[in-house]
N, C-alpha and C positions, 0 to 999 in steps of 0.2 A: 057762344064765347064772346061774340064782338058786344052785346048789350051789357053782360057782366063786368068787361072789361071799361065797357062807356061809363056804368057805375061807379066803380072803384077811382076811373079817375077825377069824378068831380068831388068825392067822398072830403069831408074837409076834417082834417085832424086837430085842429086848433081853433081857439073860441076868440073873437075880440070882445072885450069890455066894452057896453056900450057906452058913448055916448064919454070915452077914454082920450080921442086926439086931443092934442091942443095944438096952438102955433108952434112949427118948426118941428111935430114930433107927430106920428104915427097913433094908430091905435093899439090898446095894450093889447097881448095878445097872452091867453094862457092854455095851459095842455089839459085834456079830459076827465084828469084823476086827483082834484084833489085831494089831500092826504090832512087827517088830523094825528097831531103830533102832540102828545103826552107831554111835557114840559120836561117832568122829572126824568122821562126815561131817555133825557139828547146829550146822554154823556158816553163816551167810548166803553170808560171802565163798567156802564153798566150793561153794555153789549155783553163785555167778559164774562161779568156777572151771569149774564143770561143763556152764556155758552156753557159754564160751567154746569147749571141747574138741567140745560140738556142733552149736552153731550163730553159727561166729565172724563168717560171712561177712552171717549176716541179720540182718531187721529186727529193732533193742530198743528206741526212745524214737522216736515220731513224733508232730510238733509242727505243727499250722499257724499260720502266719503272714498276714497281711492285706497287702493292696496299698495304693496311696494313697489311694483310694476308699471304703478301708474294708473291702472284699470279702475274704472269707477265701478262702485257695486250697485247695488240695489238701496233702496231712499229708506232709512230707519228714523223713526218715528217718535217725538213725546206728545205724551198723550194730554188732554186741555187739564188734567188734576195736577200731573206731574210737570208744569209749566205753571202754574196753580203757588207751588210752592217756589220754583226758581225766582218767579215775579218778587212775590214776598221777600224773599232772600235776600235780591239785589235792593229792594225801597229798602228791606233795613238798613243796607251798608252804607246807603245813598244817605239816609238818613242819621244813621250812627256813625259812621266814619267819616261822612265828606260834608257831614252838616247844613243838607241841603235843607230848606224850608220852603215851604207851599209856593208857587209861581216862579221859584226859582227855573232857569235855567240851564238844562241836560244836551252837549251838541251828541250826534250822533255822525261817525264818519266813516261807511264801510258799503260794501256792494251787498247786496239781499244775504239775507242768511238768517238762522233762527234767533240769534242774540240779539239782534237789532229789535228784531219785533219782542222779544223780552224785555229789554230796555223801552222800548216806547211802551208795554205793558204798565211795570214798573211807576214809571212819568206818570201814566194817565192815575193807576192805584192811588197815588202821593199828590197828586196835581200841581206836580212841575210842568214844566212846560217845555217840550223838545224842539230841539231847531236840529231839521236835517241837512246833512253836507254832503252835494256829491262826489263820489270819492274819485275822481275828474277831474274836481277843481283846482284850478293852478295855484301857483304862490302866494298870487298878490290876495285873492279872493279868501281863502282858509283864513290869515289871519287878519281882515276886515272881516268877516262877519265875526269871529270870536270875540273880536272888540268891540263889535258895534253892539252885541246881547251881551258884553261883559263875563263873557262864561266864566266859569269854574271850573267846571268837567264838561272832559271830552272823552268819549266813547269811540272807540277804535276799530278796527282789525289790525292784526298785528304788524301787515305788509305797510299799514299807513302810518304807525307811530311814528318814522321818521319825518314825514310831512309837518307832524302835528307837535313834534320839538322843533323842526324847522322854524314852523309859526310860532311857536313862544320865542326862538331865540330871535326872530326880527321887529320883538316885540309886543308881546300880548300879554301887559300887567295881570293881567285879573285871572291869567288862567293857573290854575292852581293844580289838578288830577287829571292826570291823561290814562285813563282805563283800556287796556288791550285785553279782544275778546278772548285772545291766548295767551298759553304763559309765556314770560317776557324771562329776558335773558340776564346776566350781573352787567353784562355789557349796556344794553338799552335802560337800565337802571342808573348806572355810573354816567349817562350820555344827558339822559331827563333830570339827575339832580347837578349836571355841570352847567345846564340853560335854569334853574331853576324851577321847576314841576317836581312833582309827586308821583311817577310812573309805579301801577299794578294793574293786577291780572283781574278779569272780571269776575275769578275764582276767589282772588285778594278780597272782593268786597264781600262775596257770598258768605265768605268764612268768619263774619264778624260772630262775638261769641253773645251775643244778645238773642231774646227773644224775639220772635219776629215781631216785628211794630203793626200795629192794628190800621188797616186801611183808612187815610184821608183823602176819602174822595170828592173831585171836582165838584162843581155845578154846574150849569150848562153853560153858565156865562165864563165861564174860569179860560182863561185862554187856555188852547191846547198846546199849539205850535206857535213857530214863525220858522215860513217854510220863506228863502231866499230867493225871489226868482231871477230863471238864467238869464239875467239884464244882456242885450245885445250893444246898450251904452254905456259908460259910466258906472257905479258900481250897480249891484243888485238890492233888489228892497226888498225888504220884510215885510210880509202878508201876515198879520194877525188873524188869525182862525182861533174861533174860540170851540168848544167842544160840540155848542148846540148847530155853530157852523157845517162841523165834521157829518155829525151825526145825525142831520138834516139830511143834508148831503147822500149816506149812505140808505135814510130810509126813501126816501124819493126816487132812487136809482131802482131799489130791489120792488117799488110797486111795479117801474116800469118791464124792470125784467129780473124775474122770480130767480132764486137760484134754492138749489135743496141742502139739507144738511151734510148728504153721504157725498156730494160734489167736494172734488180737490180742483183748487187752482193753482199752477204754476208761476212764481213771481220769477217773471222775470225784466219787465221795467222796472226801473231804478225807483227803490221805497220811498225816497228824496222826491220822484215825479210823486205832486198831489194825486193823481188820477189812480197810480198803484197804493197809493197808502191809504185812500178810500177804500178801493175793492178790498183791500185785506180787511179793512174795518168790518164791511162787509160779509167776508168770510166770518169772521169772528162772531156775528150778530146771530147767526143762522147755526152756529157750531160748525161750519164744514173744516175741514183742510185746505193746508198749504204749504206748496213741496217748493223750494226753492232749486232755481239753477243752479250750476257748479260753477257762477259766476266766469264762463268763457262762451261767446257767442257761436264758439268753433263748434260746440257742445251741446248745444240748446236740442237738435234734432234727438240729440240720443235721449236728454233729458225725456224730451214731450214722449218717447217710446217707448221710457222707460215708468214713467209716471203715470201717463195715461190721463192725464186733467179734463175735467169739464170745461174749468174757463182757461183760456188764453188770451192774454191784453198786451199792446201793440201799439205803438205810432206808426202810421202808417207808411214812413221807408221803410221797416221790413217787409212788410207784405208789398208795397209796390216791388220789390227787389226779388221776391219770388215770382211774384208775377211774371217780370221779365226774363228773368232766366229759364222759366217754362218756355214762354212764347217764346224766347230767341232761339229753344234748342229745337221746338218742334218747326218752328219757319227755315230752320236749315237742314232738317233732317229730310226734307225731298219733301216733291208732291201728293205721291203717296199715305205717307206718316201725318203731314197737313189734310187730307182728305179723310181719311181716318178717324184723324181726330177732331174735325169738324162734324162727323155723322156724331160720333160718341158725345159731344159737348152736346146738340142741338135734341139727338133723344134723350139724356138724362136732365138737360133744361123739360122739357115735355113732360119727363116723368114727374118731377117734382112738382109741377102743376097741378097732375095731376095725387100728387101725394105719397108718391114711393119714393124711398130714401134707403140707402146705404149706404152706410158710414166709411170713407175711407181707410180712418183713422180707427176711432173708436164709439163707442155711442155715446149721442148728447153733448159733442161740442162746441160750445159756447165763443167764439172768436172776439174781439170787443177792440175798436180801434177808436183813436181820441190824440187829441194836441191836435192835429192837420188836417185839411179836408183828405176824404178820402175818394178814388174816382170812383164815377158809378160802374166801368167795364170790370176792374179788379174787383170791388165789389162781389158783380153777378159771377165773377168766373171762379171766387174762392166758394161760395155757394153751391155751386154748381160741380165743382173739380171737388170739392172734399164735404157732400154734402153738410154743411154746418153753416149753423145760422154767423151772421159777423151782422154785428150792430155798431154803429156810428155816433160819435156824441161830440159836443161841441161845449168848451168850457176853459176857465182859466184857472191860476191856483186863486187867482181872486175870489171866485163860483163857488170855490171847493170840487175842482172838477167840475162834470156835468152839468150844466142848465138846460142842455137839448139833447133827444139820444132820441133814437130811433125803437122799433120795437118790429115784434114778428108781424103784423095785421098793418105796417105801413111801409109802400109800395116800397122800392129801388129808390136810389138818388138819382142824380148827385144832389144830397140835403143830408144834413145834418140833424132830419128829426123833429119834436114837435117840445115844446117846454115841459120840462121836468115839473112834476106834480107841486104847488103852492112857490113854481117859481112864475115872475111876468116878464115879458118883453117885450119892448116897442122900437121905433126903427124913430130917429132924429136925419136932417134932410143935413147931409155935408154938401151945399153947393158949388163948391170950388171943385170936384170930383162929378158933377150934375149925377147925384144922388137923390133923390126925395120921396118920401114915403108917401108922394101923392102919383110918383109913377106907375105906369099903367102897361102891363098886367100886374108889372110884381112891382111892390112899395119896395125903395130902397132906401138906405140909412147906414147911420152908425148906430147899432149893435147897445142897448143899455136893459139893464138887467136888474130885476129886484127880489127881494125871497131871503128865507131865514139862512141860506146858504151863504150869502155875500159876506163876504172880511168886510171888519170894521175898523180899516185901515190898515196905513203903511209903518211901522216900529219906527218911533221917533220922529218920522218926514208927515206934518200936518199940513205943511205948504201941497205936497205932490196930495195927501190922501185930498183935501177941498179942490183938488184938481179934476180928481176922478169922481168921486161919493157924495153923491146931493144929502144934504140934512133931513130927506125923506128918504133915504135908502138906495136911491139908481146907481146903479155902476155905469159910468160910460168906458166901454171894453175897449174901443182905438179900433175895434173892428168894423167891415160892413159886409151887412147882412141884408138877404132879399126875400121875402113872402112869397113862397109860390103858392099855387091856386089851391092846394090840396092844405094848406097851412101849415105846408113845413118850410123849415126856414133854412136857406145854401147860403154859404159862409164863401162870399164873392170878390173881396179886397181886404188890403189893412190902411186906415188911416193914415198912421203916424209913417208907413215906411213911402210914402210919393214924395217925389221933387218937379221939379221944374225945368223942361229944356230952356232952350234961347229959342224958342220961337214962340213959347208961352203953354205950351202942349205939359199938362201934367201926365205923369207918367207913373202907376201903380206898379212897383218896380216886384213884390213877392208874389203878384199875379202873374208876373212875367216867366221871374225863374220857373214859376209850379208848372206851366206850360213846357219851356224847353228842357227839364229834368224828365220828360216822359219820352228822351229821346230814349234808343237804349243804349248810344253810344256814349252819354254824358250821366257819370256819376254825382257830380255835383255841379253849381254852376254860382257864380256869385256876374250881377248885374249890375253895372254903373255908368250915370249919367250924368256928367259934367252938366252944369248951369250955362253954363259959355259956351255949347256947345247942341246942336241941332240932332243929336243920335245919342245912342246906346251902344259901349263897349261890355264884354264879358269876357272873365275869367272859368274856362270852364276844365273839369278836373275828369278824365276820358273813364269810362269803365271798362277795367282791365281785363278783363275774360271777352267782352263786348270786340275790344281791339282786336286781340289775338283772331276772334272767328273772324272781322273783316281781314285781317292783314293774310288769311290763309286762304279765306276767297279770293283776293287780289293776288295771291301766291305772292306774298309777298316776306321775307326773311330779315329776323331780328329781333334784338329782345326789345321790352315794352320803351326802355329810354328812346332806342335810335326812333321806333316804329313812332314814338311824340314826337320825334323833330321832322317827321315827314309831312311835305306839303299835302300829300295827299291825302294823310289822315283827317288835317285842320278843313280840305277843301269835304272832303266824308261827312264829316261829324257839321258842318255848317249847312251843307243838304239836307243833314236829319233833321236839321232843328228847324229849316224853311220849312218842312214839310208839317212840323209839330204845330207852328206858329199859322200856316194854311188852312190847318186846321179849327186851330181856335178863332182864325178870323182876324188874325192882332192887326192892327191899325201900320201905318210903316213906320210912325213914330216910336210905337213900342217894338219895330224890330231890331234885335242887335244886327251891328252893322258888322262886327270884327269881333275875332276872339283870339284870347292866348292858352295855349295850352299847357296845364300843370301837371307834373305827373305825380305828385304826390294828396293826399287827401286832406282836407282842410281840419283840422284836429283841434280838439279844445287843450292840448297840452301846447302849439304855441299860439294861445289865443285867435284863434279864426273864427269858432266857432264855440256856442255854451253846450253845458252835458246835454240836452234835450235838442241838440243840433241845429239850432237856429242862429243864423249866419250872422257876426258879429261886423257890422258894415264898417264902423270904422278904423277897425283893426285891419282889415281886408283892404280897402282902399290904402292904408298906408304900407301894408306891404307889400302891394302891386302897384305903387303910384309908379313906377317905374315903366312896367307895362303896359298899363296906362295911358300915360303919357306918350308913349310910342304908338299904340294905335292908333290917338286921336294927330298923332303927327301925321304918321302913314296915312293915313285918310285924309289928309289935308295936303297930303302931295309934298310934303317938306324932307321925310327921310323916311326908306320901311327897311 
């Protein structure tokens, strides 16, 4: 065992291009499978194409619906023929009623469900081009983007159409047809022609009495999207993806990990995240299914038992969130229960080594986690606890999703995997961070990326896109990435979010949070580091089932409000998080010094945070400068 094991670890997953460094930059590094890719065949609609031809008669979109009671039932199903004809239906209305033409622009603004993906069907048939909206986003953001692509049509659920007058009525010359994927009301009719819009039913368009119009499909160069991303500054930018981007994208993922046609995936990250609207691609390419949530996270469980899916895909605070509520309820449920369940973890670890597997859940699934690093203990314990495989990948919507993922034959992290098949990557030296890809063992850098996946720019911003996209193709991501010995590559900083103490100490402040968010008292935490100031204050946001179990070991009485004003809790949760920071080793300069306690969760409804949960700092700073403010008093002895 110890020689096999000596093997596998010098085993190297990744090639460098010889004779590839240059000044200030690394060598290029590429993954084991190149991929030839057909020109003709990098467009989405000919995935469809190719789903139809094999699997016209089965399952594509399965939906459940609720009884009067409330009761959800069981997921009913249209099959890839009878989706076949809807597509058709709606590009004719698109096209005969709302007079759309080729690259035009289709928003799309609703939580997963089947008409979305009929609509983005539809788009790709006609080669319009869809811009997705999370249906999350605030006020200000809905109509800036509708303005900034000029739409016409908006594509709804019915819950959102008032949103979507809201944003015509404060403004949005160009938008002309707001489509509700249900029937709409005389009321919502009389509301959409008193702001001036055109409000129907997505049945409205189907029903136009024309022939169906004969498919104009894209080319590979034909943009697909302009997917917005969840900007944590200033507004959000438009990534141009063009189809052969997409479709790149989707074939490069499936060499690395196969999936079958009779597999059903479960959508339930948001269709708007790039990463879910590849795998659907995906689904599609191959024929399989895809059952959508009953869009409530309260619900997701029943969904996955009801469903039974192959793949399941994730940012990784869900699965860190299971994680800990296992671990917290097995560390409190006695020594015993922990003994127990240490024998049970350590021979079913054993077993699978050896190659026995029993599916918790059901057979063959597929877990798949992306946007964030994910840890390597959660990692082995979802492996382990529900034997299924969970792969790792590392990507922007820039990427098209993925440019690094992991696979079954390469080892545990923490790494994000090895480059997506005819993608490249090399590491650039940030020395104000003493990064450089001449460090030894692991080369460090900012993160730059090349391959037929990469956007070829930002809608309208050429300033920002010559900021990022060299006229040879490199993406510089704002990330930094490190080599390790096996050639995979862990995803170890972000560029763009460090500052500066007063003592000169740069400070990687989203290294920090990832660190103390593994306390299990702290749900969320936002980090800040005045200039003028020699430390780190944080706002940190307690996790509420977490509290209750300390406040009952403490025996201690009251609901979650009083139990946040208590010293004891702030002195609790500040021990967990030394002990987190003990752990990673953090420097004293990156340790927070003080924190405040919030009891409410940072929400992208009053801008805290974007749909994809990444902390919007200067919205957060200005509505804690209060707080603030007061720590760095209190800590300086002036008032607490």
């Amino acid at each position: 065992m110890g020689n096999s094991e000596s093997v596998a670890s010098t085993r190297i997953f990744s090639a460098e291009i010889p004779n590839s460094a240059a000044l200030d930059y690394g060598a290029v590094r590429i993954g084991p499978d190149p991929l030839h890719l057909a020109d003709h065949t990098l467009t989405l609609w000919e995935f469809f194409k190719q789903a139809l031809e094999m699997s016209g008669d089965a399952n594509f979109l399965g939906t459940r619906t609720r009884d009067s009671s409330g009761k959800a039932g069981p997921y009913s199903w249209i099959s890839y023929k009878q989706a076949e004809v809807r597509i058709g239906r709606i590009a004719t209305g698109f096209q005969q009623r709302l007079k759309l033409k080729r690259q035009d622009v289709v928003g799309v603004f609703s939580k997963n469900r089947a008409e979305w993906v009929l609509t983005e069907y539809a788009c790709n048939r006609m080669a319009y081009i869809l811009v997705p909206l999370y249906d999350t986003l605030g006020p200000t953001v809905v109509p800036y983007i509708i303005n900034h692509t000029e739409m016409r049509v908006l594509v709804c659920s019915n819950d959102l159409v008032v949103k979507a007058l809201e944003a015509k009525a404060t403004g949005c010359p160009t938008l002309e047809f707001v489509i509700s994927m249900e029937a709409v009301t005389r009321e919502q009719i009389d509301q959409a022609n008193a702001v001036g819009v055109t409000l129907l039913s997505l049945q409205d368009v189907e029903s136009v009495p024309e022939a169906t119009v004969p498919p104009s499909p894209p080319t590979p160069s034909d943009l697909a999207t302009i997917c917005y991303t969840s900007g944590t500054t200033g507004n959000p930018k438009g990534v141009l993806l063009t189809h052969r981007n997409l479709a790149s994208s989707v074939r490069q993922g499936q060499i690395r990990m196969p999936i079958e046609s009779h597999w059903i995936h479960i959508s339930y990250l948001p269709l708007s995240h790039i990463m879910e609207r590849v795998s659907c691609a995906g689904i599609v390419r191959v024929g399989a299914a895809i059952g959508f949530y009953q869009g409530d996270v309260l619900h997701l469980l029943d969904d996955l038992q009801e469903l039974k899916p192959q793949i399941f895909l994730s940012a990784p605070r869900l699965y860190n969130r299971v994680y800990d509520k296992i671990m917290h309820g097995i560390n409190n449920a006695g020594s015993t229960t922990k003994l127990l369940f240490d024998y049970a973890y350590a021979t079913k670890k054993q077993n699978l080594a050896h190659g026995v597997k029993e599916h918790s859940l059901w057979d063959a699934l597929l877990m798949i986690s992306g946007s964030a690093p994910l840890s390597a203990n959660v990692e082995e314990f979802f492996k382990i606890a529900f034997s299924c495989r969970l792969e790792e990948g590392y990507g922007l919507t820039e990427t098209s999703a993925a440019a690094t993922l992991t696979g079954a034959h390469i080892p545990l992290g923490p790494h994000a995997g090895i480059p997506m098949s005819n993608v490249q990557i090399r590491l650039r030296d940030v020395p104000d961070m003493n990064y450089t890809s001449a460090d030894n063992p692991r080369p460090r850098g900012e993160i730059y990326i090349r391959g037929p996946s990469v956007f070829i720019g930002y809608y309208k911003d050429d300033a920002t896109t010559a900021q990022v996209l060299s006229s040879d193709g490199w993406f510089a991501t704002g990330d930094i990435g490190a080599w390790n010995a096996d050639g995979t590559l862990s995803i170890i900083d972000r560029k763009k979010n460090i500052f500066k103490l007063s003592q000169g100490e740069y400070v990687a402040v989203e290294k920090i949070e990832n660190i103390y968010v593994k306390s299990p008292l702290v749900a969320q935490i936002f980090v800040y580091g005045d200039s003028h100031q020699s430390f780190l204050v944080g706002v940190v946001v307690p996790d509420p089932d977490a509290v209750q179990s300390w406040a009952q070991q403490k025996k201690i009485s009251g609901d979650l409000k009083s139990l946040f004003s208590r010293g004891e809790l702030k002195a609790a949760i500040m021990a967990s998080m030394t002990e987190m920071a003990d752990e990673a080793r953090l420097l004293g300069f990156e340790r927070v010094k003080d924190i405040h306690l919030h009891p409410e969760a940072f929400s992208a409804d009053k801008d805290m945070i974007t749909p994809t949960f990444k902390l919007k700092r200067p919205q957060l700073k200005a509505y804690f400068q209060g707080e603030i403010d007061a720590m760095y008093a209190c800590s300086a002895g002036i008032v607490c």
